[in-house]
MARVOVEX-78031 format. One record per residue (C-alpha): x negated, y, z. Coordinates in Angstrom, 2 decimals. Example, Ala and Ser with C-alpha at 12.3 -4.5 7.8 and 13.67 -1.06 7.14 Angstrom:
BEGIN
+---------+---------+---------+
!    east !   north !      up !
+---------+---------+---------+
!  -12.30 !   -4.50 !    7.80 !
!  -13.67 !   -1.06 !    7.14 !
+---------+---------+---------+
% end
This chain:
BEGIN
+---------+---------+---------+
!    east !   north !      up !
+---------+---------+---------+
!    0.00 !    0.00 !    0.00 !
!   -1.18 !    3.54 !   -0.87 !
!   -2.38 !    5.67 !    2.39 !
!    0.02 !    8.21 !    3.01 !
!   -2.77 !   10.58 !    3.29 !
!   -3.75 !   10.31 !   -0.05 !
!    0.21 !   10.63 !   -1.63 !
!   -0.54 !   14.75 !   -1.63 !
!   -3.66 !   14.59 !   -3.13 !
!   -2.55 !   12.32 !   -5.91 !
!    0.36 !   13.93 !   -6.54 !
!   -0.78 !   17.09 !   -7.13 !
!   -3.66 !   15.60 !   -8.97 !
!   -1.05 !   14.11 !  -11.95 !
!    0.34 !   17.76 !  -11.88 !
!   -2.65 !   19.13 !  -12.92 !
!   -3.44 !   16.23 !  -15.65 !
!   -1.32 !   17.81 !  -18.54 !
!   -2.25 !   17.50 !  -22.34 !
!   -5.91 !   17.98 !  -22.19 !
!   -6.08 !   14.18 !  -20.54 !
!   -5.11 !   10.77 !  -20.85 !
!   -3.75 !    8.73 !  -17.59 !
!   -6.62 !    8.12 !  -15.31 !
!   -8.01 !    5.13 !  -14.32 !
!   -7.62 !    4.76 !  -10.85 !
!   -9.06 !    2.83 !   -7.96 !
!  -11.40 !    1.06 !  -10.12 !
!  -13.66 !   -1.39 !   -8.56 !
!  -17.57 !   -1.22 !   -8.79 !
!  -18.30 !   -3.69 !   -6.01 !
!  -16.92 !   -6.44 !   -4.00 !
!  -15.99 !   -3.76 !   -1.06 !
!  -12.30 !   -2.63 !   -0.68 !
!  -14.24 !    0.91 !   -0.16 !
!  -16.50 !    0.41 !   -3.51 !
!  -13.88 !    2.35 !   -5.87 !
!  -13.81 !    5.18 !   -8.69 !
!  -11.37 !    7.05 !   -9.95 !
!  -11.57 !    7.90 !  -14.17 !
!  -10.35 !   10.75 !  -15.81 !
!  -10.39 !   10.56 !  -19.06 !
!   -9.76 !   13.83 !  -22.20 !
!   -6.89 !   13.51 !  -24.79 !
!   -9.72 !   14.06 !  -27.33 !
!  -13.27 !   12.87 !  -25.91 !
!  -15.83 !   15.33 !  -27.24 !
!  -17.36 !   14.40 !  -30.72 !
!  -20.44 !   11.70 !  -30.35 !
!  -19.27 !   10.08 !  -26.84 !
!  -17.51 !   11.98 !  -24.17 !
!  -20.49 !   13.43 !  -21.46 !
!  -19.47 !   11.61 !  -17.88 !
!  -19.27 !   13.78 !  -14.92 !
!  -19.51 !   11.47 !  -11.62 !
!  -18.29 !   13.65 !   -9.10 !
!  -19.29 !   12.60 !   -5.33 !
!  -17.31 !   13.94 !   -2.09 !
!  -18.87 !   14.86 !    0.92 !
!  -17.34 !   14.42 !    4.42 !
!  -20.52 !   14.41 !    7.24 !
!  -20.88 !   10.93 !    5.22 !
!  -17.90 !    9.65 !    7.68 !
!  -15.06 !   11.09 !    5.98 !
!  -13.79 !   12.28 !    2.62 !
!  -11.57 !   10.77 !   -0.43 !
!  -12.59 !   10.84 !   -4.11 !
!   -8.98 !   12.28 !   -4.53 !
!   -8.84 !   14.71 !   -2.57 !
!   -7.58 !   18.35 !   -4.43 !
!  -11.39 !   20.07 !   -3.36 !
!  -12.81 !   17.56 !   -4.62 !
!  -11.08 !   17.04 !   -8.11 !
!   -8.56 !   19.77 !   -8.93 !
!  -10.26 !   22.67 !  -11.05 !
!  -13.26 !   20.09 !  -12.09 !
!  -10.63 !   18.44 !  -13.95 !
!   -8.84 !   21.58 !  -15.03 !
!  -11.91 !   22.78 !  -16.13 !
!  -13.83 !   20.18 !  -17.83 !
!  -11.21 !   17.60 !  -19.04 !
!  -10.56 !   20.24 !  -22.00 !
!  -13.79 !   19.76 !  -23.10 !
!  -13.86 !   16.52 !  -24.06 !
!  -15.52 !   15.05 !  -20.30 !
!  -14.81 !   12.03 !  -18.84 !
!  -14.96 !   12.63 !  -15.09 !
!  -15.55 !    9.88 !  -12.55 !
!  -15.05 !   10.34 !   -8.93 !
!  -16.25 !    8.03 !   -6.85 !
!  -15.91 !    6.61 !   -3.06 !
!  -18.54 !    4.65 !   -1.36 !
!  -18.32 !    3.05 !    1.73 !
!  -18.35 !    5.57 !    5.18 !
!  -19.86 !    5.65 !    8.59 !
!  -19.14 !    3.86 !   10.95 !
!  -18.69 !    0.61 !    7.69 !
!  -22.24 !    1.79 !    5.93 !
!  -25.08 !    4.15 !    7.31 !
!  -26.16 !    6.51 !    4.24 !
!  -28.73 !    4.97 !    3.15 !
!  -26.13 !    2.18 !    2.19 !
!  -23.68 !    4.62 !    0.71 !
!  -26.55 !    5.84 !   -1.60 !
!  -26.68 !    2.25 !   -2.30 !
!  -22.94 !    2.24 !   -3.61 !
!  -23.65 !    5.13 !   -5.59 !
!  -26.38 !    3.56 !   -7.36 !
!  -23.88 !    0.47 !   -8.18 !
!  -20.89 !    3.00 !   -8.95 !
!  -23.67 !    4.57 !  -11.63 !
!  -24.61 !    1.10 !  -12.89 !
!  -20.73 !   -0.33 !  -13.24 !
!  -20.09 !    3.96 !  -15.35 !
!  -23.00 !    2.60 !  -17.58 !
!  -21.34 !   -0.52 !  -18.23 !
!  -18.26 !    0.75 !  -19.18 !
!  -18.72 !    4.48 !  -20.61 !
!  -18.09 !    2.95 !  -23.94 !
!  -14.59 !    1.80 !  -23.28 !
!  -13.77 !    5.62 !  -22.08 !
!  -15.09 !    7.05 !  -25.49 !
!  -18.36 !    8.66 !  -23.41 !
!  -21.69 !    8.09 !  -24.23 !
!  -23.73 !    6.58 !  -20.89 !
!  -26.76 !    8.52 !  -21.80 !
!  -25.12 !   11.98 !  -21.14 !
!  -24.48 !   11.57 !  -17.37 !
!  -24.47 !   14.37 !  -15.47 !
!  -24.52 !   13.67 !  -11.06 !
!  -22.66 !   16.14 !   -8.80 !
!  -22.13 !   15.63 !   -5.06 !
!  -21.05 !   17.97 !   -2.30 !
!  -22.44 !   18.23 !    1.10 !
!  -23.38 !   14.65 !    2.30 !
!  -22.38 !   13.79 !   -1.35 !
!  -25.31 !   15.59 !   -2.15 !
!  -27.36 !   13.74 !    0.41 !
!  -26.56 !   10.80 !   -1.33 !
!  -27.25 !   12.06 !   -4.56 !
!  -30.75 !   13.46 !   -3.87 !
!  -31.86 !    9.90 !   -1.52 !
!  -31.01 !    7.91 !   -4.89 !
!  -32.50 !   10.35 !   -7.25 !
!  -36.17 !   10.43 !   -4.77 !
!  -35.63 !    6.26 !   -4.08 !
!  -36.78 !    4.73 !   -7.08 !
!  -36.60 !    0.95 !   -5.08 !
!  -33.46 !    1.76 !   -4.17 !
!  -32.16 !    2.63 !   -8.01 !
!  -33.26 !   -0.71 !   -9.31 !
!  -32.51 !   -2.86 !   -6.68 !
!  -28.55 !   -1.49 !   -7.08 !
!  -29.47 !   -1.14 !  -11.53 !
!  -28.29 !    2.34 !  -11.28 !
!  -27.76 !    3.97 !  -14.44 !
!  -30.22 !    6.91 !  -15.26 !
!  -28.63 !   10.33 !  -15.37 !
!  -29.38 !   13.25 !  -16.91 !
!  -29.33 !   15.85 !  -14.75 !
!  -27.77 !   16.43 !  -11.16 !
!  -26.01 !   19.14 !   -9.47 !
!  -26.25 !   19.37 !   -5.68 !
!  -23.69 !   21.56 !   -4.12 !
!  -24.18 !   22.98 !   -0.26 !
!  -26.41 !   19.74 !    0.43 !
!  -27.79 !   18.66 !    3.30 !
!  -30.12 !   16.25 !    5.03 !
!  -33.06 !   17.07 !    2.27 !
!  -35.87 !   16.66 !    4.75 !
!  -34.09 !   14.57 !    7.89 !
!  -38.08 !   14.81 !    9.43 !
!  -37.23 !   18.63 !    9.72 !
!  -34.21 !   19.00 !   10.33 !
!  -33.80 !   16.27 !   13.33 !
!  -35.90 !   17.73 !   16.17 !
!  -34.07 !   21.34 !   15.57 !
!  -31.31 !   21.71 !   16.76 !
!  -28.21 !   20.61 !   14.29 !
!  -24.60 !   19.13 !   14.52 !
!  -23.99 !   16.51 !   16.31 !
!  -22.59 !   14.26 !   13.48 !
!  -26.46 !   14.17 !   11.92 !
!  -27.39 !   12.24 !   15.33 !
!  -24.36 !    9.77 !   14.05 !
!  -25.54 !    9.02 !   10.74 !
!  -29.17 !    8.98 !   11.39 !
!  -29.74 !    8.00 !   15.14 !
!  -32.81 !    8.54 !   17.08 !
!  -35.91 !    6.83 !   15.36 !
!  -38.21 !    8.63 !   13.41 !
!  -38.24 !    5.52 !   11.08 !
!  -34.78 !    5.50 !   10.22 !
!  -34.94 !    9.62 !    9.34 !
!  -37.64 !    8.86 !    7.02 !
!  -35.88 !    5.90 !    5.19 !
!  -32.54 !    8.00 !    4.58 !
!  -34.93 !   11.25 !    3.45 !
!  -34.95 !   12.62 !    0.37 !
!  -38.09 !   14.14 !    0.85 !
!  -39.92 !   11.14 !    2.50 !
!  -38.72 !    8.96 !   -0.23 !
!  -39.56 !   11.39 !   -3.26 !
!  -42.05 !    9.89 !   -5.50 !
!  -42.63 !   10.96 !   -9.06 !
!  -40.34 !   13.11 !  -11.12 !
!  -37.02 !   13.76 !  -10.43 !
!  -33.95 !   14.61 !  -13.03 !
!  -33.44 !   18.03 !  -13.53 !
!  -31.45 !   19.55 !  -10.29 !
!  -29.64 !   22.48 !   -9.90 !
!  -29.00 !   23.28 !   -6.34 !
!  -25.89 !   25.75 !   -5.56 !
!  -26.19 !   26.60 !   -2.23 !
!  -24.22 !   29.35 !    0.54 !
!  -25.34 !   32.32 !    1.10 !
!  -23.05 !   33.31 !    4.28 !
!  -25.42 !   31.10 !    6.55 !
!  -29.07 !   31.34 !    6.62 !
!  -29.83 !   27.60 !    6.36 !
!  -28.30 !   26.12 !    3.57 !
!  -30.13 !   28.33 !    0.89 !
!  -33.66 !   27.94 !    2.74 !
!  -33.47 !   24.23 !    2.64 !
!  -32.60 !   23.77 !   -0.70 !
!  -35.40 !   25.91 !   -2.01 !
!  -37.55 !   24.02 !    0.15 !
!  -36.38 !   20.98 !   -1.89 !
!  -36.25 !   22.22 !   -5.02 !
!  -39.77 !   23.13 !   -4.68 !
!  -40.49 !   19.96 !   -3.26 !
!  -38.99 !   18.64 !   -6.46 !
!  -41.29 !   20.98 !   -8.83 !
!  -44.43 !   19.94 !   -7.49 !
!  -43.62 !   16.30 !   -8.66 !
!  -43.36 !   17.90 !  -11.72 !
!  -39.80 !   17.90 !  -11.76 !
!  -37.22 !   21.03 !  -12.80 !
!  -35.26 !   22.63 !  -10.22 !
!  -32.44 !   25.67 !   -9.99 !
!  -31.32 !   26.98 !   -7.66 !
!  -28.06 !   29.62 !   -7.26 !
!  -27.30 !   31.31 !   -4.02 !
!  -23.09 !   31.90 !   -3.86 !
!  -21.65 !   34.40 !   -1.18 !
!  -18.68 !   31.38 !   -0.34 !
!  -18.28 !   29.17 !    2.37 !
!  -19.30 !   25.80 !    2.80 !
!  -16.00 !   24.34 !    1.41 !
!  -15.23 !   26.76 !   -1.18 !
!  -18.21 !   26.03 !   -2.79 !
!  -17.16 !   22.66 !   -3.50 !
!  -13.62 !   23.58 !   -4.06 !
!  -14.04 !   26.63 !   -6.18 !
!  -15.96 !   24.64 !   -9.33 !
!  -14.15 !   24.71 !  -12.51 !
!  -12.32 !   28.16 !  -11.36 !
!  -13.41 !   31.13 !  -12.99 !
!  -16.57 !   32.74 !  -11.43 !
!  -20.22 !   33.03 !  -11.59 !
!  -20.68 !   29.64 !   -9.81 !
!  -18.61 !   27.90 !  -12.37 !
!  -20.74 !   29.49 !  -15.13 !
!  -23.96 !   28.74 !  -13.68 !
!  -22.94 !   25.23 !  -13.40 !
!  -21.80 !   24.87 !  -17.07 !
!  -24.75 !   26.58 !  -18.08 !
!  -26.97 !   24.54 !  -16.45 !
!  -25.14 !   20.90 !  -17.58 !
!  -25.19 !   22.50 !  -20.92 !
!  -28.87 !   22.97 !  -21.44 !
!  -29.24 !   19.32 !  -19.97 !
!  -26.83 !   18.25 !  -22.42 !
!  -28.78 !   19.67 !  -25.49 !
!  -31.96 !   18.28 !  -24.52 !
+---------+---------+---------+
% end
C-alpha cells in the first residue's frame, strides 16, 4: 500500500506532468531492497540523439527524505522535461537501515541499473548528469572520490555532477568542531569511520566536472565547498562553484524556477553536455 505521506507529493507531482512528458516510471527497482527504488520521468519528445538523464538525489541528514517529494522534483521536472531530459530520482536506503557509506553504495547500483536501461527511455547513458542535495550531495561526492566503491557497485560513469548545499566534504574537519547533532548519528565517534565516509579522505585521481551551488546566508556552507572544489582541482579535476543568497532548502527547491541559480545550473550541464 502507498504511504499516506507520499499521496501529496505524488499527486501534485502528476499535476505538474502535462504534455511535455510521458507517464513516469515509478518505484522502479535497482536492487533487492524494498528501499532500492527510482522514480523515471520521461519527455513527450526525448531530445534528438538520446535523451540526457538527470539522476536527481534527495537529501534528508541521510535519515530522511523521499525521491517524490515536491522540493525535490517539482520545477526540475517543469523545467527540464521540455527539453527533451529524462529525469531519474532516486531513493537509497536511510539511517538507521544503511550508514552513508552504504547509501553511496545504492547510488552507485541506482547509476549502474540507469545505464542498463537508458536505452529503453530514449536517453543516451553517456550523457548523465549527477545532482544531489544536502546529504544527497554527500553521497554524490563519496562515490565520485571512491573509485573501489564505483566498481565494486558497476556504477555507471557520469558526466558531470552538481552538488547543491552539500555537506560532510571533509568529515576529518568537520567532526571535532562543533556541528549538529545528526552528523554524530551518521558517522559515530571513530576517526576511522569519518575517514571511510569522506569525500576528501577517499579522493584519489580526477574527479567529473562539479559544480557546487552553495548558501550564502550562513558562513559555512560556501567555505566548505570551495575548500572541496579546490580539493577537487588539485587532482586535476574542474570545479564551480556559485554562491546563492537562499536558504538551505530553497536552494534545493528553487531549481528549474526562474533565477540566476537555475541558469547557472543549465549553463553549467550544458557545457558538460557539449563536450
Amino acid at each position: 500500500m502507498l504511504a499516506p505521506r507520499l499521496l501529496p507529493a505524488l499527486l501534485l507531482t502528476a499535476a505538474l506532468l502535462g504534455p511535455a512528458s510521458a507517464a513516469p516510471l515509478r518505484d522502479q527497482r535497482y536492487g533487492p531492497d524494498a528501499a532500492q527504488i527510482a522514480d523515471v520521468y520521461l519527455p513527450e519528445t526525448p531530445a534528438p540523439g538520446g535523451a540526457p538523464v538527470l539522476v536527481v538525489v534527495h537529501g534528508g541528514s541521510w535519515k530522511n527524505g523521499d525521491k517524490a517529494a515536491p522540493e525535490v522534483v517539482q520545477n526540475k521536472l517543469a523545467y527540464w522535461l521540455p527539453q527533451g531530459y529524462v529525469i531519474v530520482s532516486v531513493n537509497t536506503r536511510l539511517m538507521p537501515q544503511a550508514r552513508p557509506e552504504a547509501q553511496a553504495e545504492d547510488l552507485g547500483r541506482a547509476l549502474a541499473w540507469i545505464g542498463q536501461h537508458a536505452h529503453t527511455w530514449g536517453a543516451d547513458p553517456d550523457r548523465l548528469i549527477v545532482m544531489g542535495h544536502s546529504s544527497g550531495g554527500h553521497l554524490l561526492a563519496l562515490l565520485a572520490a571512491d573509485e573501489p566503491m564505483r566498481q565494486r557497485t558497476g556504477a555507471r560513469s557520469w558526466l558531470a555532477s552538481v552538488v547543491l548545499d552539500g555537506a560532510g566534504f571533509d568529515l576529518l574537519d568537520v567532526m571535532p568542531r562543533p556541528h549538529a547533532p545528526f552528523y554524530d548519528e551518521a558517522f559515530g565517534a571513530d576517526p576511522a569511520q569519518w575517514a571511510a565516509a569522506s569525500p576528501a579522505a577517499q579522493l584519489r585521481g580526477q574527479q567529473p566536472p562539479t559544480l557546487f551551488v552553495c548558501s550564502t546566508l550562513r558562513p559555512d556552507p560556501c567555505r566548505r565547498s570551495q575548500r572541496y572544489a579546490d580539493l577537487l582541482k588539485a587532482h586535476g579535476g574542474q570545479a564551480e562553484l556559485v554562491g546563492i543568497a537562499r536558504n538551505h532548502a530553497q536552494i534545493n527547491a528553487d531549481v528549474g524556477a526562474d533565477n540566476d541559480e537555475t541558469r547557472a545550473i543549465h549553463a553549467f550541464i550544458e557545457a558538460q553536455l557539449r563536450r
